[in-house]
C-alpha positions in Angstrom: 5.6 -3.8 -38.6 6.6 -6.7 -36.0 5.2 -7.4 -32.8 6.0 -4.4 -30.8 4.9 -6.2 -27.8 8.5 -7.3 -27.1 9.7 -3.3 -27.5 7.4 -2.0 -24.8 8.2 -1.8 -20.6 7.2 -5.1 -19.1 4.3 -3.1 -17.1 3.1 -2.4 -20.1 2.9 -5.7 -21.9 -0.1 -7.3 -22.2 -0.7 -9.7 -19.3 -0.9 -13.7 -19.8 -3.8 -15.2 -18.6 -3.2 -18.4 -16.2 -3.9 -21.5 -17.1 -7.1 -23.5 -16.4 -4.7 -25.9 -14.7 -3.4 -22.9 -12.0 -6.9 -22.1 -11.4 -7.8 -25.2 -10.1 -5.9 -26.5 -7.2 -3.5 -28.8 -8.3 -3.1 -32.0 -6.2 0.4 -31.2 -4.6 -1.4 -28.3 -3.0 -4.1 -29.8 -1.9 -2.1 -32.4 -0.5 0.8 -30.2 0.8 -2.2 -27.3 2.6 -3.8 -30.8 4.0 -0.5 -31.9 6.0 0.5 -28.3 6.9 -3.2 -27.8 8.6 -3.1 -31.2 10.2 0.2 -30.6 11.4 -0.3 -26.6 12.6 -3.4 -25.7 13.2 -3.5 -26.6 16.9 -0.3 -24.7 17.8 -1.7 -21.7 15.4 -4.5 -21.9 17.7 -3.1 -21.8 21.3 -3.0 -18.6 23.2 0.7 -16.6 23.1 2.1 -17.2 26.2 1.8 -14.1 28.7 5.4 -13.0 28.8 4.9 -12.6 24.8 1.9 -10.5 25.7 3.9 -8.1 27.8 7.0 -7.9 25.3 4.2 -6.5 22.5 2.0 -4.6 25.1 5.9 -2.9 26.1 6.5 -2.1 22.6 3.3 -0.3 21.7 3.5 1.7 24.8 7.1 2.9 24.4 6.2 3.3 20.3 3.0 5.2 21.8 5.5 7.9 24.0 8.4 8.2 21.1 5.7 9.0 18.9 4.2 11.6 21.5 7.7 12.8 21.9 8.4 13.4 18.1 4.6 14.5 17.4 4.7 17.0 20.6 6.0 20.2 22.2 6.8 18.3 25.1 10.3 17.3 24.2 13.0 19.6 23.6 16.6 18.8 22.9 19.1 19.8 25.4 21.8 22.4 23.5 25.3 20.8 22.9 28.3 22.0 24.2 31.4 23.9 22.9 32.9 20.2 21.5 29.4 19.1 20.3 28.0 16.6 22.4 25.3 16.1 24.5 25.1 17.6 28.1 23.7 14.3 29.1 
């Protein structure tokens, strides 16, 4: 009998082991994470500005009531009319 490896699902193939070299960092990415930090890291680090704030703070809220809508008794659907739409 062959190898069978090649016969069997890819998630069932034995997995390669990496490298000693992709273990260690190499010196591209040392370099490269260096210059992205130096160039980043203060703007990662500033506050989001307030009107940011208020856009996410406005989403979790109305997320929070459409989620209390679909979860609760508290909303019922208004019955459609003879032609199918909403009386709305």
């Amino acid at each position: 009998m062959a190898d069978d490896r090649h016969k069997a699902p890819p998630e069932l193939r034995p997995r390669k082991q990496p490298s000693h070299a992709s273990r260690e960092e190499r010196p591209f990415d040392v370099w490269l994470n260096r210059q992205l930090h130096a160039m980043y890291d203060d703007i990662a680090h500033e506050p989001l500005p307030r009107d940011v704030l208020d856009l996410i703070e406005r989403d979790g809220q109305q997320a929070a009531a459409e989620g209390t809508m679909k979860d609760g008794a508290s909303h019922q659907s208004e019955p459609d009319d003879e032609a199918g739409r909403d009386k709305r």
